[in-house]
C-alpha positions in Angstrom: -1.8 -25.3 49.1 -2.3 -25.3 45.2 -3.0 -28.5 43.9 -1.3 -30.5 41.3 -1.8 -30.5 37.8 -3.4 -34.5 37.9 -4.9 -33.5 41.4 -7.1 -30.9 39.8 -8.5 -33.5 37.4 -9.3 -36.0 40.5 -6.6 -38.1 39.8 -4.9 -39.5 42.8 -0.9 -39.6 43.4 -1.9 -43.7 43.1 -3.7 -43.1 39.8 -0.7 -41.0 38.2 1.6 -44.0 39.3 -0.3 -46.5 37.9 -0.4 -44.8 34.6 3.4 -44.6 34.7 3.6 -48.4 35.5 1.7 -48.9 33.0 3.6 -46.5 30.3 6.5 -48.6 31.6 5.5 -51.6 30.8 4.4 -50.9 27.3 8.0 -49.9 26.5 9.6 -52.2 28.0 7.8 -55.1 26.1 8.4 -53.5 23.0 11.8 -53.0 24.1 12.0 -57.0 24.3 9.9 -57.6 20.8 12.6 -55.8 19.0 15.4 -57.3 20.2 13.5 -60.9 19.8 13.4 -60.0 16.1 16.6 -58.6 15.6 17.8 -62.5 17.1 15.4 -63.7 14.5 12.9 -65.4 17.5 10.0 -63.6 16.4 8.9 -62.0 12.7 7.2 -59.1 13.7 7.1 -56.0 15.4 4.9 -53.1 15.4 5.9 -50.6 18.0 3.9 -48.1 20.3 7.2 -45.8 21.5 6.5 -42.9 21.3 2.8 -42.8 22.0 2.5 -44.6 25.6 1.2 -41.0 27.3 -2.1 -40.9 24.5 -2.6 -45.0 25.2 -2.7 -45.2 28.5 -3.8 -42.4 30.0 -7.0 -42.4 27.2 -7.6 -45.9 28.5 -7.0 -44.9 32.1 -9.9 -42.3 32.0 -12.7 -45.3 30.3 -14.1 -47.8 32.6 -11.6 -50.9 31.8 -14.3 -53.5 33.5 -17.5 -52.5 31.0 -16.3 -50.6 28.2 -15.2 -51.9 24.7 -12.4 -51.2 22.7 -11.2 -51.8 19.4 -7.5 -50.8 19.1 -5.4 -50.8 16.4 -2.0 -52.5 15.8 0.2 -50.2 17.9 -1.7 -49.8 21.0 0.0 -52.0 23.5 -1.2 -49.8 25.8 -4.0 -49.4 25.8 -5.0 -53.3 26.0 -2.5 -53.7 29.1 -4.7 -51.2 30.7 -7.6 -52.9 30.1 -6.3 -56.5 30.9 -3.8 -57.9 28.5 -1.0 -59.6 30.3 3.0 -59.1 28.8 2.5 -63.2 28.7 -0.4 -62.7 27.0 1.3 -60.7 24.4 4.2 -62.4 24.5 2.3 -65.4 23.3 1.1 -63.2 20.2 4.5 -62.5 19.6 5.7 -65.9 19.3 2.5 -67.4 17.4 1.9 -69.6 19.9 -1.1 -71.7 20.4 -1.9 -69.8 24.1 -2.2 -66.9 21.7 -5.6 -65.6 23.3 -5.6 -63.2 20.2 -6.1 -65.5 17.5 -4.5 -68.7 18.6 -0.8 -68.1 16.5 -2.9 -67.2 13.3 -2.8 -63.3 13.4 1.2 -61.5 13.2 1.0 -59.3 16.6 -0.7 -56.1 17.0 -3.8 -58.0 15.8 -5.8 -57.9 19.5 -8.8 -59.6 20.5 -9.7 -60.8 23.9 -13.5 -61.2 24.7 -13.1 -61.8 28.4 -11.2 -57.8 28.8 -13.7 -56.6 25.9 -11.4 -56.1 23.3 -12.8 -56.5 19.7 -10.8 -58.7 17.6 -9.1 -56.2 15.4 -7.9 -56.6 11.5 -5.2 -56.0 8.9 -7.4 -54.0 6.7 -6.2 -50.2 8.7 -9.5 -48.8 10.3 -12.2 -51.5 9.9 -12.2 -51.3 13.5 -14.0 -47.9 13.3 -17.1 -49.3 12.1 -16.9 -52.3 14.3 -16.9 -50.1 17.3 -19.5 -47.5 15.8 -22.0 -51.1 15.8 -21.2 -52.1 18.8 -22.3 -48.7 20.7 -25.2 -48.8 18.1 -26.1 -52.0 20.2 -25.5 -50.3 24.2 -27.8 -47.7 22.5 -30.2 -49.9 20.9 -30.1 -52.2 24.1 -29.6 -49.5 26.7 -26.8 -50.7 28.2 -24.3 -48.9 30.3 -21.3 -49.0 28.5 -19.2 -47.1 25.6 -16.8 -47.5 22.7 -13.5 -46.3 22.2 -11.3 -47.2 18.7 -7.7 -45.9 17.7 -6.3 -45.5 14.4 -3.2 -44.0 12.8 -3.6 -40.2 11.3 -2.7 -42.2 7.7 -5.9 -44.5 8.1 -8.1 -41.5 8.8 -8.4 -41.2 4.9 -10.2 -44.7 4.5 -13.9 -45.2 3.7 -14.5 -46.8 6.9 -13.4 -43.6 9.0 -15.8 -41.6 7.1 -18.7 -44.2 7.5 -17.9 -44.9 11.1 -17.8 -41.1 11.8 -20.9 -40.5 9.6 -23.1 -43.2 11.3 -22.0 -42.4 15.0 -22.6 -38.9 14.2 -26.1 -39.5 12.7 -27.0 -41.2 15.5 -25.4 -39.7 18.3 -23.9 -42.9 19.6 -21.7 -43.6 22.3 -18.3 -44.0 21.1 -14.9 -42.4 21.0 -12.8 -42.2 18.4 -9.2 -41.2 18.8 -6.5 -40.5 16.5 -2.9 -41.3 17.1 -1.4 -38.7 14.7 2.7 -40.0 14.9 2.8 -37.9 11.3 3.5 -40.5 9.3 1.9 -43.3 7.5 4.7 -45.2 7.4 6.8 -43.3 5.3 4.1 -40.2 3.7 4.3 -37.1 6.1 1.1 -35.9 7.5 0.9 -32.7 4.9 1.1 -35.3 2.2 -1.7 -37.2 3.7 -4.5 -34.9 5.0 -5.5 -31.3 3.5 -6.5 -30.0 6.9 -4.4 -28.5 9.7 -5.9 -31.0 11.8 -7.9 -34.6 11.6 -9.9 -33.3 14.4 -10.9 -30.1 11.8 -13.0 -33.0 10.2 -15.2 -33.6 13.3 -17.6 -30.5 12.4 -18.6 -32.5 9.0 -19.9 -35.4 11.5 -21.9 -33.5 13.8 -19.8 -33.9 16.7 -16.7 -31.8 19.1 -13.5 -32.3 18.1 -10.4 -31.7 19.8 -6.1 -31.8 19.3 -4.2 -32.5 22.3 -0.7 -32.9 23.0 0.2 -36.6 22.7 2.8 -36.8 24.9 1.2 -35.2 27.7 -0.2 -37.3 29.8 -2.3 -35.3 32.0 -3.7 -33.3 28.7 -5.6 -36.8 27.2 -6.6 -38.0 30.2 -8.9 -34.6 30.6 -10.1 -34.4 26.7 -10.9 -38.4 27.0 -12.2 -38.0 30.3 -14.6 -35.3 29.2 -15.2 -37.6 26.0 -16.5 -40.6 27.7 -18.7 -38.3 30.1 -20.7 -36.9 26.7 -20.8 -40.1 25.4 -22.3 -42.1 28.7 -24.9 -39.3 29.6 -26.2 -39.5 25.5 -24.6 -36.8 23.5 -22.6 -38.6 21.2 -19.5 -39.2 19.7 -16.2 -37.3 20.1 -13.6 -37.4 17.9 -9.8 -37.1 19.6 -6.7 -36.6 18.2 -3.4 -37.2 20.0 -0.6 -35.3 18.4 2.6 -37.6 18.9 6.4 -38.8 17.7 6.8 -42.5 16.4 10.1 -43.2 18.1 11.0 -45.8 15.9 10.4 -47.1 12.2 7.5 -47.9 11.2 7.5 -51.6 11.8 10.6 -54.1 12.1 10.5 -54.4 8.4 10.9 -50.8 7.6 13.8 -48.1 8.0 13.2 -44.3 8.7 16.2 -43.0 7.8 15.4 -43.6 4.3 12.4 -40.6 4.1 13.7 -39.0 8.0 16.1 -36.2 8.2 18.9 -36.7 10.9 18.1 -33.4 12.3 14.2 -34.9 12.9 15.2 -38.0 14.2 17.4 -36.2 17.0 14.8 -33.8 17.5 12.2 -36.0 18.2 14.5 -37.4 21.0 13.2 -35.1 23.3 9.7 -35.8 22.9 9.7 -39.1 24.4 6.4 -39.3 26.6 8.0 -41.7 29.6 10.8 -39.6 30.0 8.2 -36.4 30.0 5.9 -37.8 32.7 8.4 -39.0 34.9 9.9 -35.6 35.4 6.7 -34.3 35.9 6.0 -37.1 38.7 9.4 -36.4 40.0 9.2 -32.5 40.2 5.5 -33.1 42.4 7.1 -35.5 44.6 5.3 -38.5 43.5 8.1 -40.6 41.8 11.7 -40.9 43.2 14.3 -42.1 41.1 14.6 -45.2 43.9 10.8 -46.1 43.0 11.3 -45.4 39.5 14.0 -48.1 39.3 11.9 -50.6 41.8 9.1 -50.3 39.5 11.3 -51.1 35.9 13.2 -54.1 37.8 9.3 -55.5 38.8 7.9 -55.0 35.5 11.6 -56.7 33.6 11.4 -60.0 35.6 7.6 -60.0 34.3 9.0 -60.0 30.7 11.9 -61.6 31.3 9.3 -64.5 32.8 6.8 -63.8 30.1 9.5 -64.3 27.4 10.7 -67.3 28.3 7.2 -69.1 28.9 6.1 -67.8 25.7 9.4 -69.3 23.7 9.1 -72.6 25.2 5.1 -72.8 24.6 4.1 -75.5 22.1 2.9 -73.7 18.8 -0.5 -74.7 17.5 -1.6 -78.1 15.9 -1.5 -77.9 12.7 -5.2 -79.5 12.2 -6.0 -76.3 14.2 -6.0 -74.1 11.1 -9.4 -75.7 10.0 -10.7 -74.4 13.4 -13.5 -71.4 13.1 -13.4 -71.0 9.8 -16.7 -73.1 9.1 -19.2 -73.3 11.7 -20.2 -76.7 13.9 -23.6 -77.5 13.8 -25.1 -75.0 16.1 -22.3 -72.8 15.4 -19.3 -72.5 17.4 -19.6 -72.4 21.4 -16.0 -70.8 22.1 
């Protein structure tokens, strides 16, 4: 009997479900986050739809108990793979003092969690790229047995910091991952505005290391090119660059509209590229997902943000004598 597409890539029918759960739960929160802000409960939202399949199944094929990542502001899945809880990030959402991000200081999509190695990320687009670059400069340096991974939007590629980050990794062959999330627009400049090349990964060959495109909403398709990535990088050839070719869903952020600078005609079309709804057919036509587990799995995951919303709304918001916190250091420096 042939095997199945994730079966060749020695992914079990367990590991393709988890990755749906997961895709799942990403949407849904967002889902929720929107509709908070619309009510006016939260200020903020910067949304992942649309790019769930490059998230999670990149972070799926990394080693979520040693490696580091450092995503950037859309990538709600990829930090629920590696540990994030939905009360976690409803607590971001809210600006509440359980925050584990930043205590209520940062707007959402601002992630850092030590304890799930997550480097606390910034509102500057792309400083994360040298951030992570330094940090597999020190598993190098240290030989430890781990690797980086850092996300950024197609639009951010064109900062300084991408070129040094790439530069430096590629220089020193470090081992580190960098993956583009191309949704082809910064917020409102199309992609052919933005970048002279056909492709960000075209760019990789100036570095010094592989670079591949990949289909964004295909699931199975990042999962290999990652996969293959994070094997170069742990047995010391260096950096890869990646970049996921996928549809923003929505606006650019809960402060922006689309339909000011998107066709009709590309707003419907893009319907159809939505990665959940991709996969699940996929699942369903190998016999791994019935439409009976599909539901049982979206009614688990909304009482976990229908619980997660309501602990966050009621959770007391910060001191505000906590503001002075971390920005001076104790004597000794700070302990937490």
């Amino acid at each position: 009997m042939a095997k199945n597409r994730h079966e060749e890539l020695g992914l079990s029918n367990e590991d393709v479900l988890a990755i749906y759960e997961t895709m799942v739960r990403a949407r849904r929160v967002d889902e929720r986050m929107w509709l908070l802000n619309r009510a006016g409960k939260i200020p903020f939202v910067i949304s992942c739809q649309g790019q769930e399949a490059a998230q999670v199944a990149a972070a799926y094929a990394l080693d979520n108990q040693k490696d580091w990542i450092a995503p950037y502001y859309r990538d709600l899945g990829v930090v629920l793979q590696f540990g994030m809880t939905i009360k976690e990030l409803m607590l971001s959402a809210f600006a509440k003092a359980e925050d584990p991000n930043s205590g209520g200081r940062q707007m959402p999509g601002h992630f850092g969690q030590r304890k799930n190695r997550i480097l606390t990320g910034s509102s500057p687009v792309t400083t994360q790229v040298p951030h992570a670059v330094g940090v597999a400069l020190a598993a190098k340096m240290q030989k430890e047995d781990f690797i980086t991974f850092v996300t950024l939007g197609e639009g951010s590629s064109n900062q300084g910091d991408f070129h040094e980050g790439m530069n430096f990794a590629g220089v020193h062959k470090l081992p580190t991952i960098v993956m583009v999330e191309n949704n082809k627009y910064a917020i409102s400049v199309p992609y052919e505005k933005q970048v002279a090349a056909e492709n960000v990964s075209d760019r990789a060959i100036g570095y010094g290391m592989p670079g591949y495109t990949v289909d964004g909403t295909d699931v199975l398709a990042v999962y290999e090119v990652v996969k293959q990535a994070a094997d170069r990088a742990r047995s010391g050839e260096g950096p890869t660059l990646v970049e996921t070719v996928c549809y923003r869903l929505t606006s650019h952020s809960s402060d922006d509209d689309q339909r000011q600078y998107r066709t009709e005609e590309e707003l419907e079309e893009q319907k159809g590229k939505d990665p959940i709804v991709i996969f699940s057919n996929y699942l369903k036509e190998v016999n791994v997902l019935t439409e009976e587990l599909a539901e049982e799995i979206n009614d688990k995951i909304m009482q976990e943000v229908n619980e997660a919303t309501d602990y966050a709304e009621n959770a007391p918001y910060a001191e505000p004598e906590s503001a002075l916190l971390h920005v001076y250091a104790d004597e000794g420096g700070n302990e937490s």
